[in-house]
C-alpha positions as CSV (number, residue, x, y, z in Angstrom):
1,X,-7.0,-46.7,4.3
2,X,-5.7,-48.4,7.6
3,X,-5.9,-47.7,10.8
4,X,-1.9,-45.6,10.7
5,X,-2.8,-43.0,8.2
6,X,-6.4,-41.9,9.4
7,X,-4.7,-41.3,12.8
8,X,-1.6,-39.8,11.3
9,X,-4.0,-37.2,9.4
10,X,-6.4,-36.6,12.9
11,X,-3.3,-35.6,14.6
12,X,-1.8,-33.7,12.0
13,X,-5.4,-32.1,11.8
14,X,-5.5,-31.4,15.3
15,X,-2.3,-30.0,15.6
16,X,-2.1,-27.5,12.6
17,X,-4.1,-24.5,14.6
18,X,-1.4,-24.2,16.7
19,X,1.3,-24.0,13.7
20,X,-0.5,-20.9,12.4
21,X,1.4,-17.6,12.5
22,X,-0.2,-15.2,15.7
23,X,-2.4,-12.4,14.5
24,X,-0.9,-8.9,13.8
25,X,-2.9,-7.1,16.7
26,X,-1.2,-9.7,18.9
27,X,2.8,-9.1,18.3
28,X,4.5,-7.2,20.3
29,X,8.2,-6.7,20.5
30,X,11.0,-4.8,18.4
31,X,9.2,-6.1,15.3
32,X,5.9,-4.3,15.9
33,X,8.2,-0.9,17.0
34,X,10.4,-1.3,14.0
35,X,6.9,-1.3,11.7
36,X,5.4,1.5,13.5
37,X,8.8,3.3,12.8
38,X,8.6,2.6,9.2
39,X,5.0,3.5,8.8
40,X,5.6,6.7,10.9
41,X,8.7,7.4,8.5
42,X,6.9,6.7,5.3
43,X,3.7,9.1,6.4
44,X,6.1,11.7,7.0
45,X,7.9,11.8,3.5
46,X,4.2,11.3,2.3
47,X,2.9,14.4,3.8
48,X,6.4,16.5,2.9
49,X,5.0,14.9,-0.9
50,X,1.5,16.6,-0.3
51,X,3.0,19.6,1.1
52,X,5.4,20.2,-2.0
53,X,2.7,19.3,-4.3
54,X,0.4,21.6,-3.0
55,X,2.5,24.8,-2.6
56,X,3.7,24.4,-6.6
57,X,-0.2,24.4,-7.2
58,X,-0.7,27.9,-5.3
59,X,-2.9,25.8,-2.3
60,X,-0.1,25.6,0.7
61,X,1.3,27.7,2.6
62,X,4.8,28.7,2.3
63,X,5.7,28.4,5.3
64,X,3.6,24.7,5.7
65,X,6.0,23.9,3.1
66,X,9.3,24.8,4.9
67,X,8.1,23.1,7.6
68,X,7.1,19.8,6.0
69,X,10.4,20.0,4.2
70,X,12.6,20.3,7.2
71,X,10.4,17.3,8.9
72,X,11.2,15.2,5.8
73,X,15.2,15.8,6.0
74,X,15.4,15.3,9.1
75,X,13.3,11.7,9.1
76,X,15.6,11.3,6.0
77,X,19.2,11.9,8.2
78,X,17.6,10.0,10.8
79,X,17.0,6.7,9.1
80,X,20.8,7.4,7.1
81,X,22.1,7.3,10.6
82,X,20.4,4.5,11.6
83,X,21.0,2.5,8.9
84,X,25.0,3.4,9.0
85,X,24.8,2.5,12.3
86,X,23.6,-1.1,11.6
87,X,26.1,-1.1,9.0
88,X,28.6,-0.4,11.0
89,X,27.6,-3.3,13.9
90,X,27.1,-6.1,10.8
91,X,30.8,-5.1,9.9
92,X,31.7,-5.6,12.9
93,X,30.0,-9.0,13.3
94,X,32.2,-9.8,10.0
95,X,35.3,-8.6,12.1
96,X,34.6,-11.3,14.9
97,X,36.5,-14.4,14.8
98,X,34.9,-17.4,16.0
């Protein structure tokens, strides 16, 4: 092995820590919102789910149920509307001309 390599490996060995991705806890921005939005989104429909499945069992109330329903829509509507809405602005990216 000469002399090239073995300090062509120490510095790639050095430098490699600072190539690794960032820890979860530490990113911040519109990707962390966007995955809190997601989560929050998907734990609604999921308790909507429980809700449902509980009331067909005889274990909810009826009214819990409407309630949880009318949660679930409107998360539903929400993310439609958002996502017709980024539609719509990729669209009219396409319409651009360069």
């Amino acid at each position: 092995m000469d002399v090239q390599s073995s300090l062509a490996s120490l510095t790639y060995t050095r430098a490699k820590p600072a190539t690794q991705p960032a820890p979860q806890a530490a990113v911040t921005g519109a990707g962390s919102g966007l995955s809190a939005l997601i989560g929050s989104f998907a734990d609604t429909l999921k308790a909507g789910e429980e809700s449902a499945k509980s009331a067909m069992t005889g274990g909810a109330d009826p009214h819990a149920l409407v309630q949880a329903l009318a949660s679930s829509e409107l998360a539903v509507e929400t993310a439609v509307t958002v996502r017709d809405k980024v539609v719509e602005a990729y669209q009219e990216i396409l319409r651009m001309q360069v």
